[in-house]
C-alpha positions as CSV (number, residue, x, y, z in Angstrom):
1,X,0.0,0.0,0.0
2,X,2.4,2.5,-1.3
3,X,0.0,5.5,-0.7
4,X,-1.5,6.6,3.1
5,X,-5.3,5.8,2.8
6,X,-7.6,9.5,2.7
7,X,-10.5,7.3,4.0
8,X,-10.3,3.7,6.7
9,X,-13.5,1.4,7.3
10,X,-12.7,-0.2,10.6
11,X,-14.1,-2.5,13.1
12,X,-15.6,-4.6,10.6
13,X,-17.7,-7.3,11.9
14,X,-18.3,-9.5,9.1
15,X,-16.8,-8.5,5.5
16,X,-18.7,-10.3,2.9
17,X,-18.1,-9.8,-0.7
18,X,-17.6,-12.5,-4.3
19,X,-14.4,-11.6,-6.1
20,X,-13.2,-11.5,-9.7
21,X,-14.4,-9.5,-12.6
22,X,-16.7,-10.7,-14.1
23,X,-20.1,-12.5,-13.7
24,X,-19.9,-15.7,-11.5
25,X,-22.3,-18.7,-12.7
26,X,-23.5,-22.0,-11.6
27,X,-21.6,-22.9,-7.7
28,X,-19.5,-20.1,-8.4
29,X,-22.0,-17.8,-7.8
30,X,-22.4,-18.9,-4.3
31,X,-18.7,-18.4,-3.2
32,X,-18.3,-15.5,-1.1
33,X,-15.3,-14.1,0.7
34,X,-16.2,-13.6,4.2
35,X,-13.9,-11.7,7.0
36,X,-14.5,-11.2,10.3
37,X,-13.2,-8.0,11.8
38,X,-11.7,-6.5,8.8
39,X,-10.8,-2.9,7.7
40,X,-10.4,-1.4,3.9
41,X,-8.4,1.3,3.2
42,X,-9.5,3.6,0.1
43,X,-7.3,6.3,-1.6
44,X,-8.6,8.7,-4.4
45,X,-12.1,6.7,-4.6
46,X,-10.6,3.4,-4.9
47,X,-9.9,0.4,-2.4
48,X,-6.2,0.1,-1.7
49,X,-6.6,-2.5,1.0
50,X,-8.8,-4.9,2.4
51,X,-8.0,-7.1,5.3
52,X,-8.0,-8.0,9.1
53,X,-7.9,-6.1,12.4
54,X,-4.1,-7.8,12.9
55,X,-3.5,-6.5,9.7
56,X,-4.3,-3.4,10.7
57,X,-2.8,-2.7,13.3
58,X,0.5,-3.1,11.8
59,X,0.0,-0.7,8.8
60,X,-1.5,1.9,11.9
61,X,2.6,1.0,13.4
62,X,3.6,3.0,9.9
63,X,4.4,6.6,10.9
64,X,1.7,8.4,9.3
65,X,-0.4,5.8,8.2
66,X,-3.6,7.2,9.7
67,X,-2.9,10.4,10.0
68,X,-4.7,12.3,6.8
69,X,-7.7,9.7,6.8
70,X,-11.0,10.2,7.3
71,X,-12.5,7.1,10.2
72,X,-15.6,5.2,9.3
73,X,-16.4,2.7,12.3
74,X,-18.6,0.1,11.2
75,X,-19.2,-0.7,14.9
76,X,-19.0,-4.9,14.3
77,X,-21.6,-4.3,11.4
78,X,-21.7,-6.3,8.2
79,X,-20.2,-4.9,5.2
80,X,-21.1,-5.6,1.8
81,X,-20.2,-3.9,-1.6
82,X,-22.7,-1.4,-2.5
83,X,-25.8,-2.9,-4.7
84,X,-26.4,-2.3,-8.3
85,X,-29.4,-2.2,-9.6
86,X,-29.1,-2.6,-13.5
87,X,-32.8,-2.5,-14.7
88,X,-34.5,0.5,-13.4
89,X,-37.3,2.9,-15.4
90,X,-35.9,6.0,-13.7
91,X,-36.8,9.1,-16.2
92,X,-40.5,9.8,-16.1
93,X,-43.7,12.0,-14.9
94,X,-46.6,11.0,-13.3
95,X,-47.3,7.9,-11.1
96,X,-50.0,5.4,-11.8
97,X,-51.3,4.5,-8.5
98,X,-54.9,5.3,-10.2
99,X,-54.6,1.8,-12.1
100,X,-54.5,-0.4,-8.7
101,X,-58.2,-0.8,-8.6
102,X,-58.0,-2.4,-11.8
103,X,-55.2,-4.9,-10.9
104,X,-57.2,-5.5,-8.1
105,X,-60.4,-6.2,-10.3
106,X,-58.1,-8.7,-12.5
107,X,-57.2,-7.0,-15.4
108,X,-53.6,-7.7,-16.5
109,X,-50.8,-5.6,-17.3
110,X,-51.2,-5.6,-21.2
111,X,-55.2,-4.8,-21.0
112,X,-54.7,-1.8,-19.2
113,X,-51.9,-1.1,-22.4
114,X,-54.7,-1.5,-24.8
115,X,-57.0,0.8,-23.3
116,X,-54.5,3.7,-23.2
117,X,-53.1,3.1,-19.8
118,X,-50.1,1.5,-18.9
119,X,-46.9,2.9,-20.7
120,X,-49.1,5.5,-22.8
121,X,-50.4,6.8,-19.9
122,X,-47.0,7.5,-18.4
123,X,-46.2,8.9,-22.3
124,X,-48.8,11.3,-22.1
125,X,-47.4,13.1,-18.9
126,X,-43.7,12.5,-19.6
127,X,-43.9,14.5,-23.3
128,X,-45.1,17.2,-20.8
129,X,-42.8,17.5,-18.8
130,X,-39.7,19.3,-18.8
131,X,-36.0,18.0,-18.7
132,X,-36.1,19.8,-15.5
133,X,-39.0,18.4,-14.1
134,X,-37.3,15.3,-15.3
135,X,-34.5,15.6,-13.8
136,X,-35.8,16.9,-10.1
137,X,-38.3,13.7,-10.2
138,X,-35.2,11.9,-10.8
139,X,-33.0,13.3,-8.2
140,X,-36.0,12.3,-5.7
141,X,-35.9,8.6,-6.8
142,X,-32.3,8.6,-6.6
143,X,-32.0,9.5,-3.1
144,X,-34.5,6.8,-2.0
145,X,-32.5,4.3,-3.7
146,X,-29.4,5.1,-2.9
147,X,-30.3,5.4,0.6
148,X,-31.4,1.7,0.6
149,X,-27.9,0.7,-0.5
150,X,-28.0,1.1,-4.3
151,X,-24.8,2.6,-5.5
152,X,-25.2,1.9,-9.2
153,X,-27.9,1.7,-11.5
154,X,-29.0,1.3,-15.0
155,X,-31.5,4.0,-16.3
156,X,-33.5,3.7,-19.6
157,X,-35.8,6.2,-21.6
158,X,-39.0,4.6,-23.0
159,X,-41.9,7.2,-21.7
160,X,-41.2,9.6,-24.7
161,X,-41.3,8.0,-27.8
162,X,-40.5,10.8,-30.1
163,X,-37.0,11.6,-30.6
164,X,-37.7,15.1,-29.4
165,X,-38.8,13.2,-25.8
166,X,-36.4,10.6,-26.0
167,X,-33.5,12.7,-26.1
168,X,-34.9,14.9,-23.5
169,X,-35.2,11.5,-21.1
170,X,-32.0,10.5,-21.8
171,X,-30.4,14.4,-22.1
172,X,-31.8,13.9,-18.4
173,X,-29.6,10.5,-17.3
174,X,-26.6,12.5,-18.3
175,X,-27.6,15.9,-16.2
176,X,-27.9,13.2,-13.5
177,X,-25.4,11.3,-13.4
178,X,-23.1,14.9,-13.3
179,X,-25.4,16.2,-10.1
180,X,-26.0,13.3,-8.1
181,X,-24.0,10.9,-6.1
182,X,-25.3,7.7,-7.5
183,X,-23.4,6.6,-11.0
184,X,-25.9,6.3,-14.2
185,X,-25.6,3.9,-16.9
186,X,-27.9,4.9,-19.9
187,X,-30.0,2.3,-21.5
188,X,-32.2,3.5,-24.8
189,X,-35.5,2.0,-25.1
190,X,-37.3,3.8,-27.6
191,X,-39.0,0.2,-28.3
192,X,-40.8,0.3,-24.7
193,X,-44.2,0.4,-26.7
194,X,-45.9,1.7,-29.8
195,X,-47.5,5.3,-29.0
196,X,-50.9,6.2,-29.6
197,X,-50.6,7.9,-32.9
198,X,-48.2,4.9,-34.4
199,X,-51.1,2.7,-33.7
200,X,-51.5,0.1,-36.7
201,X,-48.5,1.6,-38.2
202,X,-45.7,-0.3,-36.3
203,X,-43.5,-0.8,-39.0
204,X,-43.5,3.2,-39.3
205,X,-42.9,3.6,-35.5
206,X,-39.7,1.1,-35.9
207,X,-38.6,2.9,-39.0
208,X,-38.4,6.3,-36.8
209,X,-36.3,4.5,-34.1
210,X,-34.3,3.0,-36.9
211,X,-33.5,6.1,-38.8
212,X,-33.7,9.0,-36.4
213,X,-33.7,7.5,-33.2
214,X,-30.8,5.9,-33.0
215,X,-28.5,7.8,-34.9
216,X,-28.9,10.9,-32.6
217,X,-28.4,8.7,-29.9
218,X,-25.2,7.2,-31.3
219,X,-23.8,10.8,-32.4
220,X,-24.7,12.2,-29.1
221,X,-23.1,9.0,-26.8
222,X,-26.6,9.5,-25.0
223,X,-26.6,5.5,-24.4
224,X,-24.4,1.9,-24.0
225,X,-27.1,0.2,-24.6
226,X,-29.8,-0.9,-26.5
227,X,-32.9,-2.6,-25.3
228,X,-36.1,-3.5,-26.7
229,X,-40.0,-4.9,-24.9
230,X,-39.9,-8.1,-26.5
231,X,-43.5,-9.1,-26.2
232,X,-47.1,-10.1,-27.4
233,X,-48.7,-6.7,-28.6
234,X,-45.8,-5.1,-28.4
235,X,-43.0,-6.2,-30.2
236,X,-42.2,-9.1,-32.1
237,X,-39.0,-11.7,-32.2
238,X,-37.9,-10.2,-35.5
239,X,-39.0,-6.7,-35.2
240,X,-37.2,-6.7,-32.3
241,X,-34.2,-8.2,-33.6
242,X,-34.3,-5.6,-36.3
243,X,-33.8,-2.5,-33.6
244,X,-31.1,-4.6,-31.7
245,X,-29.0,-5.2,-34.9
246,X,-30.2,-1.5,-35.9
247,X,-28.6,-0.4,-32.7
248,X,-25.4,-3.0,-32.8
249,X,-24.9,-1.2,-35.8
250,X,-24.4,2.4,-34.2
251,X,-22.2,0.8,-31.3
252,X,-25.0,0.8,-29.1
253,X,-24.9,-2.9,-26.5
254,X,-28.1,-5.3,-26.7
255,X,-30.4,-6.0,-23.9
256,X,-34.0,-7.5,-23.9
257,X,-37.5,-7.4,-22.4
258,X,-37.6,-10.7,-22.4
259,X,-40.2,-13.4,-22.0
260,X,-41.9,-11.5,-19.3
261,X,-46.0,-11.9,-20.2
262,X,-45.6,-15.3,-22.6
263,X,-43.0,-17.5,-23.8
264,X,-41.8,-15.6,-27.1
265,X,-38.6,-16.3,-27.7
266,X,-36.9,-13.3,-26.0
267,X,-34.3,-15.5,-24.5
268,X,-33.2,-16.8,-27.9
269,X,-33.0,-13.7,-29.2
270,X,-30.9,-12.4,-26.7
271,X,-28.4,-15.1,-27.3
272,X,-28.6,-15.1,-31.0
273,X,-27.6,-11.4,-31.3
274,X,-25.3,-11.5,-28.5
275,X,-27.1,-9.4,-25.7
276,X,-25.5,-8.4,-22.5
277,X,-28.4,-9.6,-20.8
278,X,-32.1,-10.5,-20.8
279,X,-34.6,-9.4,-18.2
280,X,-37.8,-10.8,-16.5
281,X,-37.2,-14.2,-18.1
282,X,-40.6,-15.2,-16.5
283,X,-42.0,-17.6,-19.2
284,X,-38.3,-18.1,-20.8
285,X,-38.3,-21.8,-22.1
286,X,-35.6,-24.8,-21.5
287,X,-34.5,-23.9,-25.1
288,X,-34.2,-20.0,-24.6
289,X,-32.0,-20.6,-21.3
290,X,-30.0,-23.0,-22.6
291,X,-28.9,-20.8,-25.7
292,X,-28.2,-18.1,-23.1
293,X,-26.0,-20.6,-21.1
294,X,-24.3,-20.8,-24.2
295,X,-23.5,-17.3,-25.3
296,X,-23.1,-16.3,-21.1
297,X,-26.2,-14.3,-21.4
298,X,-26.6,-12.2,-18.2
299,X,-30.6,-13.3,-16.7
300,X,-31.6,-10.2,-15.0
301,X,-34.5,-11.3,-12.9
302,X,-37.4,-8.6,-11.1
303,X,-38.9,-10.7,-8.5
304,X,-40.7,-7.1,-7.3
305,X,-42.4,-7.3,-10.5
306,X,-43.8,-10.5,-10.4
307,X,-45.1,-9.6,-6.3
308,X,-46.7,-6.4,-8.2
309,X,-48.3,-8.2,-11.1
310,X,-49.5,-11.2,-9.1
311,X,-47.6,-12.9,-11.6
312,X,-45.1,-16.1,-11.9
313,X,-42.0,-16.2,-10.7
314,X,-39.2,-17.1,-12.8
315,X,-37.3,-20.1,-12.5
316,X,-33.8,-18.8,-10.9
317,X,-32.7,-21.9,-9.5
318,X,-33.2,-23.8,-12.6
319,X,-31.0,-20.8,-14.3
320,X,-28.1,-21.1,-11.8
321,X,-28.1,-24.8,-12.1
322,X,-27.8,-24.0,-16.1
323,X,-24.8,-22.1,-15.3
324,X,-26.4,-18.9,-16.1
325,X,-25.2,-15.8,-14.3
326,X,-28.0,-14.7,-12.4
327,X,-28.4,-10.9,-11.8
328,X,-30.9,-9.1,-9.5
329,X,-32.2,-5.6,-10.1
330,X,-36.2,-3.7,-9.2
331,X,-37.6,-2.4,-11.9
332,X,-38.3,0.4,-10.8
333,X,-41.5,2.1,-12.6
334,X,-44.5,3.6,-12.3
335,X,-47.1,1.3,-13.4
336,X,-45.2,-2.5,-13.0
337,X,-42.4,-2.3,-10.0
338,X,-43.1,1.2,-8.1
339,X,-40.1,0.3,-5.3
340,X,-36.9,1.6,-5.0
341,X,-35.6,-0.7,-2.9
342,X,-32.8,-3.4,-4.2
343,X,-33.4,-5.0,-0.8
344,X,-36.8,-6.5,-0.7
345,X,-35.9,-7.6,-4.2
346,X,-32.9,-9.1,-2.4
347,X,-35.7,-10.7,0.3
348,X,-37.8,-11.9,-2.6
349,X,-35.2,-13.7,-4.2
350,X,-34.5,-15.9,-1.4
351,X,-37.8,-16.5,-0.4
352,X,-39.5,-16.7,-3.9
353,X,-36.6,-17.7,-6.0
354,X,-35.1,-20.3,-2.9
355,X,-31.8,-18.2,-4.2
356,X,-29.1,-19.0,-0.8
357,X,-27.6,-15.6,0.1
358,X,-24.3,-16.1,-0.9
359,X,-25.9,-16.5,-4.5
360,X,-28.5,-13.2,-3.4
361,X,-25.1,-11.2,-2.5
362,X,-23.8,-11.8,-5.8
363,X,-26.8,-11.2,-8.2
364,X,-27.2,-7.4,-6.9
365,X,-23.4,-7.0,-6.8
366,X,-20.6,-8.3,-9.0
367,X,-23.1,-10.3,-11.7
368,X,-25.9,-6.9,-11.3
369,X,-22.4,-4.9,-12.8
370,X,-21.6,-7.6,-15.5
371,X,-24.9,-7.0,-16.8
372,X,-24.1,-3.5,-17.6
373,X,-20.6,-4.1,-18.6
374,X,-19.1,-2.5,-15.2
375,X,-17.7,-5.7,-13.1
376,X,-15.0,-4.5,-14.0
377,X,-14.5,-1.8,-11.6
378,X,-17.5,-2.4,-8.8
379,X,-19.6,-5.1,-7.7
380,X,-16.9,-6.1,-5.0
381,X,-14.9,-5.2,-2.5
382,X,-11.4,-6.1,-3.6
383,X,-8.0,-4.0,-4.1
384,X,-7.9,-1.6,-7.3
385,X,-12.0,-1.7,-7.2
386,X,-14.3,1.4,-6.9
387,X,-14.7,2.4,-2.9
388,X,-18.7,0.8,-3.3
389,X,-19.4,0.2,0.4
390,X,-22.4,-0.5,2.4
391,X,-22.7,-0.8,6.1
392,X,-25.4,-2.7,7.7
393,X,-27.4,-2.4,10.6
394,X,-27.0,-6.5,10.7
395,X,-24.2,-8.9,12.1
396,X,-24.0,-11.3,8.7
397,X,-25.5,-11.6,5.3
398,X,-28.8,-13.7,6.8
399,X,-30.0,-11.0,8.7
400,X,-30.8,-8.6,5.6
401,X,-32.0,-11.4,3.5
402,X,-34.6,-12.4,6.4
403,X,-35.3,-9.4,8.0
404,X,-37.7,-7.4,5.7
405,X,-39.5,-5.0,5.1
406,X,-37.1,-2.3,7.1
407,X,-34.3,-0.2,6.1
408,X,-31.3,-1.8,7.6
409,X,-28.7,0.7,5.9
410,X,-26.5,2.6,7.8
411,X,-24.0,4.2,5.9
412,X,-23.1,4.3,2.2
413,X,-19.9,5.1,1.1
414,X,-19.9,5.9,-3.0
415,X,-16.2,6.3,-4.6
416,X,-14.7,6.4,-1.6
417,X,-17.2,9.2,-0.1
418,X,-19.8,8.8,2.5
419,X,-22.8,9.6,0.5
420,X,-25.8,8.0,2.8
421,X,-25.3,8.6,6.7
422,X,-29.2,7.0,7.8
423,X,-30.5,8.1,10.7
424,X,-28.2,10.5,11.4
């Protein structure tokens, strides 16, 4: 550790944490690095060292050592990396609680769609908004996430569906991710759903994304990535496959909607044009999965979605026994997922998914940042990684995974800066 630390995480009760960089899969997904009373040492945003009380203690011998750096105690907490979320529908106006009653009376998620609620609804008040209306709802979701441990998360446009609206949802990620803590990774989804005035004229509506859409967002390096809703009514295998290649085209990464309402084939055609990852997966078949075992297919699962929608659950254990890196995330939205909280999807996975929280740790950690190509640099806590660090108000990793319903962060530390003090 040649330089002296400008920030020490001590008294460590439990350190728990994967390794590597890159998404873990099958058993390996379960292995976690766990020590008890540890320390890390960051410098300049990133972890310089990791390790033991003992070890400690003879680094604090070095003249100096301690002498510039700021002191976290953990007070014999667990400490975790800090959570990414990597599917979340940050940028819009206007909340749907209005549709509840009719969830409640049985209608499902796309026949509120057909009769203009839904997405359209949210649509209609997002092209009203301004990008700084946009951007102070934003900031407002941000802070409730981040104070639930989420140091990371993905962020996709998809309530403006113009290229005047999309730009200004996406124009908004990137004012963001400048003003707030929390680091932004910009999805497009111009294909969220076909808007009311490109109704019977979907061909047109993919044309616009094709030829306008896309190349604006490419010249403007307003995305990474590329996603599409991959579904009955919405959009088709190969209409979707034409916008992913459409966007591969410009640079921009795949991702897919995938198999949430019916078994489509979105899981195949995640691994046939080589996307980073495929969410919901609900209704994904043996032969989808299989062919994203294949291709190392990130499965991004939203167990807070299917709670919402009264809907299935999708098969995770089935998925990690496939050796398919499995990846946690909320969904947060107005209409499908309103939460912001990464842990009760956490809760949910081990007590809807059977998931063991070793495996939970991982998914909204190191294999959450693989599936937006950032495992790189977060996701753990390990020397020459980001300073991502959450402190618990818990002694191990099976008190958060049991214990729900509660806040149990107590301090989050973001690029080596404490961001989130709760309760304080």
């Amino acid at each position: 550790m040649d330089n002296f630390p400008a920030l020490i995480v001590k008294n460590i009760g439990l350190l728990a944490t994967p390794e590597g960089k890159c998404a873990k899969k099958g058993k390996e997904q379960g292995k976690i690095k766990f020590i008890e009373d540890a320390f890390i040492a960051v410098q300049d945003g990133i972890i310089t060292g990791v390790g033991s009380k003992e070890q400690l203690k003879v680094l604090e011998g070095q003249r100096n050592f301690c002498s510039k750096a700021q002191i976290v105690d953990a007070d014999g907490n667990l400490v975790t990396p800090g959570l990414v979320d990597p599917h979340t529908h940050l940028i819009f106006s206007g909340w749907r609680q209005k549709e509840l009653f009719l969830k409640l009376k049985g209608m499902s998620y796309l026949e509120i769609l057909k009769i203009g609620g839904g997405i359209l609804n949210t649509v209609k008040n997002t092209r009203r908004a301004s990008l700084e209306e946009l951007i102070q709802n934003g900031m407002v979701v941000l802070d409730r996430m981040m104070a639930h441990g989420t140091t990371t998360c993905e962020a996709k446009s998809g309530y403006g569906l113009t290229v005047e609206d999309e730009i200004k949802s996406l124009e908004a990620i990137q004012e963001l991710n400048k003003i707030h803590p929390m680091e932004l990774v910009s999805t497009f989804l111009g294909a969220h759903a076909v808007p009311e005035e490109y109704k019977g004229k979907t061909g047109e509506y993919i044309e616009l994304i094709e030829k306008e859409m896309i190349p604006i967002v490419a010249r403007e390096h307003l995305a990474e990535f590329c996603d599409v809703f991959c579904e009955h009514g919405v959009f088709g295998v190969e209409e979707s496959r034409k916008i992913l290649e459409c966007g591969k085209n410009y640079g921009l990464i795949p991702k897919v909607h995938a198999d949430e309402m019916s078994s489509l084939g979105g899981a195949n055609l995640a691994a046939e044009v080589g996307a980073i990852s495929a969410d919901h997966l609900i209704h994904a078949g043996n032969e989808g999965l299989s062919a994203m075992a294949e291709n190392n297919v990130v499965a991004v699962l939203l167990p807070g979605t299917s709670l919402f929608l009264n809907e299935s659950f999708a098969r995770a254990r089935n998925m990690i026994e496939m050796g398919i890196p499995v990846a946690l995330a909320t969904d947060f939205n107005p209409g499908s997922c309103p939460t912001e909280s990464m842990q009760l999807v956490m809760n949910l996975a081990c007590m809807k998914y059977r998931m063991m929280p070793e495996e939970v740790l991982t998914a909204a950690t190191l294999n959450a940042a693989a599936a937006i190509k950032r495992s790189s640099t977060i996701g753990s806590i390990e020397q020459g990684k980001q300073a991502d660090i959450v402190i618990w108000d818990a002694p191990d990793l099976d008190f958060i995974m049991y214990h729900f319903g509660v806040n149990l962060v107590k301090t989050v530390i973001k690029k080596g800066k404490v961001a989130v003090q709760n309760g304080k």
